[in-house]
Residue, then its C-alpha position, 0 to 999 in steps of 0.5 A: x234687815x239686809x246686812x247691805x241695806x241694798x233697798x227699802x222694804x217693811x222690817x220688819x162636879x155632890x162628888x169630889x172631883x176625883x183623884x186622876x184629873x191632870x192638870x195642864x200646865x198652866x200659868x195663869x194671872x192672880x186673882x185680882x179684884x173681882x177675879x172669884x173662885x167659882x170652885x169644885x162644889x156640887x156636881x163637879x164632875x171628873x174631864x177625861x184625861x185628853x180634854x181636861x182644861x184646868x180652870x185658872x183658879x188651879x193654875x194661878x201664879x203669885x206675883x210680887x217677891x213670890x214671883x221671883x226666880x231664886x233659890x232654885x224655884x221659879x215663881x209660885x205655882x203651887x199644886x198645878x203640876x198635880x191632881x186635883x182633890x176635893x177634902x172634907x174631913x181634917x184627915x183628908x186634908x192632912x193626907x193630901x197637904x203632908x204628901x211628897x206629890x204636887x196636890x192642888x187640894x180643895x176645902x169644901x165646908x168646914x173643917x173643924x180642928x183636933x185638937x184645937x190648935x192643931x196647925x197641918x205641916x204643909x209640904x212643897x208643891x201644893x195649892x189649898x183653895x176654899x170652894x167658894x166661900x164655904x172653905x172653912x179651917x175653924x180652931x187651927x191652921x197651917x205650918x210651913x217648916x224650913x226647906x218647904x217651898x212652893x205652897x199656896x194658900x187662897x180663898x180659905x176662912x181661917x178662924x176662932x182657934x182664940x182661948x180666951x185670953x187677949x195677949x194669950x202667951x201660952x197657946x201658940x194657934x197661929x192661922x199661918x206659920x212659916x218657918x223657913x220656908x220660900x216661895x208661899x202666896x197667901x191669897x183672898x183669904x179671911x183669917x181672924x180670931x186666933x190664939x196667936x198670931x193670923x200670920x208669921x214669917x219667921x226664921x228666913x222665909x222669903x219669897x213670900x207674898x200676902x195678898x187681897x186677904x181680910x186680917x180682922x178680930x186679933x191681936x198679934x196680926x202679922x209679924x216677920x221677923x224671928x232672926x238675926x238674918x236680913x233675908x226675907x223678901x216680902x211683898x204685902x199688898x191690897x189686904x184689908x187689916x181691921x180691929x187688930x191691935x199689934x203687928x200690922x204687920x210687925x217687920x223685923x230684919x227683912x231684907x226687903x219688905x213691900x207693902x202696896x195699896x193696903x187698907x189698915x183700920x181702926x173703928x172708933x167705940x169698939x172693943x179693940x184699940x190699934x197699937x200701932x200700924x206698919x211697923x219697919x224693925x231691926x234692919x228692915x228695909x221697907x217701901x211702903x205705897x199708896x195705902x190708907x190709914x184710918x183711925x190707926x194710933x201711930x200708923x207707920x213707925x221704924x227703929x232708928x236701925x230701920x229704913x222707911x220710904x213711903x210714898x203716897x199714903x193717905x192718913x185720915x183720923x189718925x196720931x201718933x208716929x208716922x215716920x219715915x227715914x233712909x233709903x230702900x230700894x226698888x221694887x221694880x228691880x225685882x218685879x212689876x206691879x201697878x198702884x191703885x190710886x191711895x184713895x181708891x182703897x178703901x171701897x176697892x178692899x172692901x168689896x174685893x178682899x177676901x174669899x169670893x163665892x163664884x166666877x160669876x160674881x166677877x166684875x163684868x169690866x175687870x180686864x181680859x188678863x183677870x178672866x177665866x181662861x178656856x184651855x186648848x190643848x196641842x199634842x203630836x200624839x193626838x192625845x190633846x184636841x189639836x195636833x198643830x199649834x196653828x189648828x189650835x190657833x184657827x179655833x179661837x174665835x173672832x175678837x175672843x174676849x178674854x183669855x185663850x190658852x193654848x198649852x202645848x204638849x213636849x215635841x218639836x213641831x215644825x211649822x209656821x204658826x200666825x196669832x192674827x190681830x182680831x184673836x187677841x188674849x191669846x196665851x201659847x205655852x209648854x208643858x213641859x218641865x223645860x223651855x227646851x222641851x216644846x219646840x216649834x221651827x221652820x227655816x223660811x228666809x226672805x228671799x225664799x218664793x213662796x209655794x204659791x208663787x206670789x213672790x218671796x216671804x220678805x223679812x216679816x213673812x219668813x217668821x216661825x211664830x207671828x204675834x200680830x194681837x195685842x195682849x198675847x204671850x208666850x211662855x215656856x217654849x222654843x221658837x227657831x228658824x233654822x235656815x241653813x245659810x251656808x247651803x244657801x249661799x246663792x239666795x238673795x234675803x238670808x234674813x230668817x226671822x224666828x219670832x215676829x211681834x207687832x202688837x201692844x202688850x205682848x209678853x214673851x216670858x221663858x223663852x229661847x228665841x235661836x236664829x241667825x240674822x234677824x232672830x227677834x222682830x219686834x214691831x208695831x201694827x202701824x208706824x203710829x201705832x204703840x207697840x209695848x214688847x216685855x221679854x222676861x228670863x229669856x235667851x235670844x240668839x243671833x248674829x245681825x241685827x237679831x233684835x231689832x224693830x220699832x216696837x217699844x220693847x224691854x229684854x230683861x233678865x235674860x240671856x243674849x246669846x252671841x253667835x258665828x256667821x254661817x262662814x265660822x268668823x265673829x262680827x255682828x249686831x245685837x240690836x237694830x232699833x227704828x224707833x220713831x221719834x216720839x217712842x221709847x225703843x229697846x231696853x235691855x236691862x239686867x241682862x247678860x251679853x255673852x257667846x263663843x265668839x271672838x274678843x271684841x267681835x260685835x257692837x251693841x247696835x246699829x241705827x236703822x232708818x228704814x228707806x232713809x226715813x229720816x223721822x226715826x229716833x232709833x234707841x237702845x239703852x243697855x244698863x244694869x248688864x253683864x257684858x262679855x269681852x265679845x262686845x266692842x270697846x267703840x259698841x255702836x256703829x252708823x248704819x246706812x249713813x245715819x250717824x249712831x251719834x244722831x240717834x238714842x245709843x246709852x249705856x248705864x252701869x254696865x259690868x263685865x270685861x266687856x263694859x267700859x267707862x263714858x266717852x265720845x264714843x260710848x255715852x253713858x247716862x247720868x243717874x237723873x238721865x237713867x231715872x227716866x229709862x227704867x222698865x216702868x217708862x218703857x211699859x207705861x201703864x202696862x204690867x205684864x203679867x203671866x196668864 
């Protein structure tokens, strides 16, 4: 965007796979309905070390309160840094699971505990997957002790440690304890007939999410709880709980406990008669969504101490309690999900719950973000299949159609690179253990001709990384233009674009977006065209209009950076919304203004009607952020004599020298106005996810 605006232009394999095997470090979605585990079994046979491709199933990431970045982990991944090892034997397992190093470990028949009870102390950093169906843990299970983090547990049958006494209180063989630990994704699992209980959280675990299991045959199912604390967040969703008497689960003291599209059942005339159902205690706070009860004795009960939102559930041949009280909380604050219709629950945890027996088996119009992923990898060194990042995106195919990840080994990679519109699910991310260590650069600016001679780059041409498909990411990773302005005082069109989009549903998660005037656009394929950008634990600097565009795009917790002028002063622009008029335009949400420059230097954005296009609706809403003093008391300002005053420009509970209260001049929502700018009303039915 030119800072005069002196003419209109377009803006923007039988054998054990073999101790050795490397992993890319890769982040794929999880495992949803239909998603299955076609693992190691027979004939799994050991890729070399420069082409290995790890298979989705060992890079999956948790979603829910285990996605969230807190206590020094960022989400749940597992054994993915690590080898892959295929156990047989309980001693196997032990070795692997109790190690110091990141394993992904997978269970290939039964293994049958000594003593019976037996629970194997999971260590960090490890992921523990049946293979296929046949991943069998009989008579014992899994302990989690405090401090152990990072740990996932998927595709496993857990089973029949039970000792013959129904409320048995002397053999404590659960399928699953944690105490104290965080970040743990229990997953697609069939856990029943314990001694104990199939699930315990217990003593501060948090960042924990249960998900897709089949809990069954028991009587103590799940409980939460063990503390005095209020500090465990939990996320329980789409798991089949049937023919279990009590704690289904049992929450007690959880800080926030969200429970989503779970299917609870108790079946007339057998041997086993529910209790209770979800059971919100102490000083829990629970939002409980689009469930199902069948059959249950008092489905949904809560301590007078205990907060209970519920929203949606079906209840069919139900009595007893079903209560609800207080207020919770939002779990869109912490993460993204969506709902499955209440209805709809049954049949889909049906056939969808529990371990799955091979990729093949996997619904053939499950989206392309579920699917399996094919892995190219990109290092200077030659060590990967392709030493550019744009060679890499030369070889996927036409209209892929699913997921391509592209992984990218550490080291600054200076050139252009362009995902065009028919390569669409494509992935592009570092391995290295920082953002910082994967940079791709280069320094075109707008007015810079071409090599070609067919003119200058413009605007959208001078990109360092162009996302043109839909449903594409990046992750983990530096994009830069590092256009030198002050050695080009003499160019027309300092306009130096890093990181263009136009396309719908790209997700742009762990990223530094660095430049000067126009860092970050964000637009559509077409001015009618949806174009839905999340930006996720990010940082983006700049000095004008460096996030702009007509896309509909959230920046959300993250990092926006303010930075000086080629000349050394303070002045700017954080955001230059087009949005049309029909559109949601830019949110930044629970974010940070900040950056070494001057007190009161720059406005939160300018209204940019391209050509004059009087059709525009520009908008940025900033709420829930921290601003620094650098941003101006008066924060928005006209552009190209277009009112700001005309346009979409608010703010909500902001914090920060840099806030300030509602006036004329700087519009603040009301909490009804801001109910309807959340980051669930910019994504729509969209809920990025990390593939």
């Amino acid at each position: 965007m030119s800072e005069q605006h002196s003419k209109p232009r377009h803006r923007r394999g039988r054998k054990a796979l073999a101790v050795g095997l490397p992993l890319a470090l890769t982040a794929a979605g999880a495992l949803a309905h239909g998603t299955d585990l076609g693992l190691l079994g027979a004939g799994a046979q050991q890729a070399s070390a420069a082409t290995a491709a790890a298979p989705a199933w060992a890079t999956a990431a948790a979603d829910g309160f285990a996605s969230v970045n807190s206590l020094g982990q960022n989400g749940t991944y597992g054994g993915r840094d690590g080898q892959i090892v295929t156990v047989r034997t309980q001693a196997e397992l032990e070795k692997y699971a109790t190690a110091a190093e990141p394993y992904v470990i997978v269970v290939a028949g039964t293994i049958t505990m000594n003593p019976v009870g037996k629970e194997i102390k999971v260590q960090s950093d490890k992921t523990i997957v049946g293979s296929g169906t046949s991943g069998h843990i009989v008579g014992g299970g899994f302990f989690l002790g405090s401090g152990v983090h990072n740990v996932i547990i998927r595709n496993l049958t857990i089973r029949d440690a039970y000792q013959g006494v129904w409320n048995d209180k002397d053999h404590d063989f659960d399928a699953i304890q944690m105490d104290g630990a965080h970040h743990v994704w229990i997953d697609h699992n069939d856990l029943r007939h314990m001694a104990d209980g199939l699930i315990d959280v217990r003593k501060d675990s948090t960042n924990v999410t249960v998900s897709w299991n089949k809990l069954s045959q028991n009587n103590k199912t799940f409980g939460i709880g063990w503390t005095e604390n209020v500090k465990t967040d939990i996320t329980i969703h789409h798991n089949w709980i049937r023919e279990t008497e009590q704690r289904n689960p049992s929450t007690d003291n959880a800080a926030h406990a969200h429970l989503y599209n779970n299917f609870l059942e108790d079946v007339a005339g057998t041997d086993i008669t529910s209790s209770y159902g979800n059971y919100s205690r102490g000083r829990t706070a629970m939002v409980l969504e689009n469930s199902y009860f069948q059959g249950m004795n008092n489905p949904v009960t809560k301590d007078g101490t205990a907060t209970l939102v519920q929203r949606g559930n079906v209840f069919s041949g139900t009595s007893g309690r079903n209560e609800s009280g207080g207020t919770a909380f939002d779990p869109k604050a912490s993460y993204s999900y969506a709902l499955d219709p209440a209805a709809n629950v049954p049949s889909l945890l049906k056939s969808g719950a529990g371990p799955r027996s091979s990729l093949g088996t996997m619904a053939a119009d499950a989206p392309a973000s579920t699917k399996a992923a094919t892995t190219l990898t990109v290092a200077k060194d030659g060590s990967g299949q392709y030493r550019t990042v744009q060679a890499a995106v030369d070889a996927v195919p036409a209209n892929n159609p699913s997921r391509v990840v592209i992984s990218v080994k550490p080291g600054t990679y200076r050139e252009v690179v362009k995902v065009p519109a028919n390569k669409p699910h494509v992935t592009i991310q570092g391995t290295g253990g920082s953002r910082k260590d994967t940079v791709i650069v280069h320094g075109n600016a707008a007015g810079m001709q071409k090599p070609d001679g067919s003119g200058t780059y413009g605007t959208p041409g001078s990109a360092t990384v162009s996302l043109q498909s839909d449903d594409s990411q990046l992750r983990n990773l530096t994009v830069t233009n590092d256009f030198d302005e002050a050695a080009n005082q003499s160019l027309s069109g300092h306009q130096a674009v890093a990181l263009l989009t136009s396309a719908d549903k790209i997700f742009l998660d762990g990223l530094i977006v660095n430049g000067d005037q126009d860092t970050l656009e964000l637009e559509t394929a077409a001015k009618d065209r949806l174009g839905r950008v999340y930006i996720a634990d990010s940082y983006v600097t700049g000095n004008v209009d460096f996030i702009f565009g007509r896309a509909t795009a959230v920046v959300d917790k993250s990092v926006i950076t303010l930075k000086k002028r080629w000349n050394g002063t303070s002045a700017g622009y954080v955001t230059a919304p087009s949005t049309p008029g029909n559109r949601k335009g830019i949110l930044i949400n629970r974010s940070t203004v900040n950056g070494d420059v001057a007190d009161g230097s720059f406005h939160l954005g300018r209204n940019w009607h391209p050509g004059g296009d009087t059709t525009v609706d520009p908008q940025t809403t900033v709420r829930g952020s921290t601003l620094s003093a650098a941003v101006k008391s008066t924060p928005w300002s006209d552009m190209g004599g277009f009112s700001w005053k005309d346009d979409r420009f608010a703010e909500y509970r902001n914090t920060g020298p840099g806030s300030g209260s509602a006036s004329s001049e700087r519009p603040q929502l009301t909490d009804a106005q801001a109910g309807g700018q959340e980051v669930a009303d910019w994504l729509g039915d969209w809920t990025p996810t990390a593939s």
